[in-house]
N, C-alpha and C positions, 0 to 999 in steps of 0.2 A: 562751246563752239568747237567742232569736230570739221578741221579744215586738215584737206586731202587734196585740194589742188587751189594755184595762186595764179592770175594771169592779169597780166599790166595790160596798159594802153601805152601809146609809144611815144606823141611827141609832149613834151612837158611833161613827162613821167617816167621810164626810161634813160631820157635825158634831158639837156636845159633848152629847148628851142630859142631861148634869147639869144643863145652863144651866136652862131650862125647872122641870126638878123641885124647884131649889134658890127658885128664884122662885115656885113654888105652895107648898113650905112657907114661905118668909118672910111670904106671902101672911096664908094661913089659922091658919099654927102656930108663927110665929119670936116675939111677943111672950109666947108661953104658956110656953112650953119652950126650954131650950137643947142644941139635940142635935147631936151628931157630923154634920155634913150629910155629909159622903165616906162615912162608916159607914152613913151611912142610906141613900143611892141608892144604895149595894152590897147594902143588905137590900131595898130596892125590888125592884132587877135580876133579882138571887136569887130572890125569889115572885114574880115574873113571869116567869120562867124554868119554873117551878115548873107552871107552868098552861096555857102558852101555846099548848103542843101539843094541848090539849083545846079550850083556844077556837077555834084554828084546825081544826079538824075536827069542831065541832059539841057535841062531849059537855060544852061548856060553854057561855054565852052569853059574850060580850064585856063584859057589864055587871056577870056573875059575876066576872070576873077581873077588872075593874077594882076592885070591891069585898075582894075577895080581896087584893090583894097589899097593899093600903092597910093595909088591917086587920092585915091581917099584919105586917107591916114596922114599924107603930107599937108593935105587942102586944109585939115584940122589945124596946121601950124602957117596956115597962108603962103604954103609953097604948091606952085602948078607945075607937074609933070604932063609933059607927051607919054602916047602910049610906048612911046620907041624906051623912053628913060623908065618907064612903068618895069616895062620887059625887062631889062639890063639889070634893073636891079634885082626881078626874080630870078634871072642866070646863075648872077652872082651869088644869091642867095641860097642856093638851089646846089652852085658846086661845092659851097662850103655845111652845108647840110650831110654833104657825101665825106665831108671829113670829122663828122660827130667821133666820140669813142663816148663809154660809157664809163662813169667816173670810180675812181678807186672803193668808193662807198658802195656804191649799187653792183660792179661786181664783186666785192665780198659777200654781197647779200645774196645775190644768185649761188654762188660756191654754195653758201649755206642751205639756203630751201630748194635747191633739186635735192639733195641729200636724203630730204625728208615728203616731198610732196611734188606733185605733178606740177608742169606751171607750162604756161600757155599764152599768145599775147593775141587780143583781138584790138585791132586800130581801125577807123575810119578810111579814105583816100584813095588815090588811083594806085593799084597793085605796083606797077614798076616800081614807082615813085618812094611806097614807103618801104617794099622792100629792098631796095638797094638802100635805105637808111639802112635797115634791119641789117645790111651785110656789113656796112660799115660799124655799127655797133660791136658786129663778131657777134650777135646773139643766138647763131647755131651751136657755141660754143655750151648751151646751157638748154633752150629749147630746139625739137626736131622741127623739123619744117611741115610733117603734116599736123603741128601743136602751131601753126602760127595761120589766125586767120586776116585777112585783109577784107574790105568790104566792096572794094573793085572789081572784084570777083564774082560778085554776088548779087541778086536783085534788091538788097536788102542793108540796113547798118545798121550802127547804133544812135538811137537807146532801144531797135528793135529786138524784140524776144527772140526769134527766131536764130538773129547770130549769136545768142548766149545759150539756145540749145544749140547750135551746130558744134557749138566748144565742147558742150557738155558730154555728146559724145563721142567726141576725140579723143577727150580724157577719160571717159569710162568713171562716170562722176558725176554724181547727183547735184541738184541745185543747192541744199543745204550746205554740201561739205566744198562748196566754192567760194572762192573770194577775188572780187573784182576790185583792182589799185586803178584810176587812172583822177585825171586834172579837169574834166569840163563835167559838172555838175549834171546840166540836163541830159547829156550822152554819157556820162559813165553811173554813176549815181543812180539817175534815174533809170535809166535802161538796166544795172544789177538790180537794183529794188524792184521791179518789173517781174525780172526772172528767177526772182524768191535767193537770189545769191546775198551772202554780204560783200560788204565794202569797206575802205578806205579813198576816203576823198584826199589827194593829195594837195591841197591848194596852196602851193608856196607861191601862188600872185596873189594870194588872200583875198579873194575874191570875196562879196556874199552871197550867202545863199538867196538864189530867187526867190521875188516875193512871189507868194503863195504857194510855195511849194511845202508839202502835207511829209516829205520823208526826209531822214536824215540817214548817213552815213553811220557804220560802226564807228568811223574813227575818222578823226580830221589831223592832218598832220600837214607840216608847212616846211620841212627839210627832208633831204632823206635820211639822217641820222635819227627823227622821229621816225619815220617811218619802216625803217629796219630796228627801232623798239620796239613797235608796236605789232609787226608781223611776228618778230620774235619770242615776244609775249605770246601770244597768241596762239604759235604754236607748242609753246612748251607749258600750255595749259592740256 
């Protein structure tokens, strides 16, 4: 395996999106109720999974889907939200999103593989949104900003071919010598297997793999401490 450029996905990969969501409900809902919080940001995920391809192409608004999976995801434990309390919680959710950093682990891993290999992040979502995560991250400090693509921007996302050639040649880098890291199966997985790249499925919500699906990932890792083995391996083959 002759890997010459590395490029993540950003939310649950990059960094913990639980952080953020476990802090708006402690916020708004941890003195009312005591709920499963792993249980609950997996039924978050779930209804936002649910929608996201209509927000992102219009047949929904953004503010529908944020209302949407709130309500949803509470309803799962027999609490009703208005759309006012839907909203509030994505605010909050939303400012504390803008206070991510990236953890002592992942940036020693970055220090490491720019060193040696291009690397690039292609994420799903509305441009502003994920890049002012991106800024909070500090990830200029490792990738340039015409190496970072968003799909806001685009008529187009993942698991589509097309944003994994538009990387391809940013980076001036063939399908073979690329490797795609990121967390959601059917959009990272399947869209690098698509575009003849390998992979790294990160799934530290250990998720399984969908039934029927025909490809697997080079490597399934569930920390990032596995995952900075396995990229490190890999390049020092």
């Amino acid at each position: 395996m002759d890997i010459r450029g590395v490029v993540f996905d950003v939310d649950d990969t990059l960094y913990d999106m639980a952080q953020p969501f476990f802090g708006a409900y402690q916020r708004l809902y941890g003195a009312r109720y005591e709920l499963p919080v792993q249980s609950l940001f997996l039924a978050f995920r779930r209804h936002s999974d649910e929608c996201f391809a209509d927000a992102q192409t219009g047949r929904m608004s953004m503010e529908e889907l944020y209302i949407y999976r709130v309500r949803m995801t509470l309803r799962d434990y027999g609490i009703a939200v208005t759309d006012a309390e839907a909203l509030a919680f994505q605010r909050t959710y939303m400012e504390l999103q803008y206070q991510i950093r990236l953890s002592p682990v992942m940036t020693a891993l970055l220090d490491d593989l720019r060193k040696v290999v291009r690397l690039g992040v292609i994420t799903n979502g509305e441009s502003r949104h994920q890049r002012n995560k991106l800024r909070s991250l500090d990830v200029s400090r490792w990738i340039p900003k015409d190496q970072i693509i968003v799909s806001g921007d685009y008529p187009f996302r993942k698991p589509d071919v097309r944003i994994f050639r538009e990387m391809e040649n940013r980076l001036d880098r063939t399908p073979e010598n690329l490797l795609y890291v990121g967390d959601a199966f059917d959009l990272d997985i399947e869209g690098a297997h698509a575009a003849g790249w390998h992979s790294i499925w990160f799934n530290h919500r250990r998720r399984c793999i969908p039934t029927g699906a025909e490809i697997r990932p080079n490597a399934e890792v569930h920390s990032e401490e596995e995952l900075c083995a396995v990229l490190r391996d890999y390049l020092a083959k």
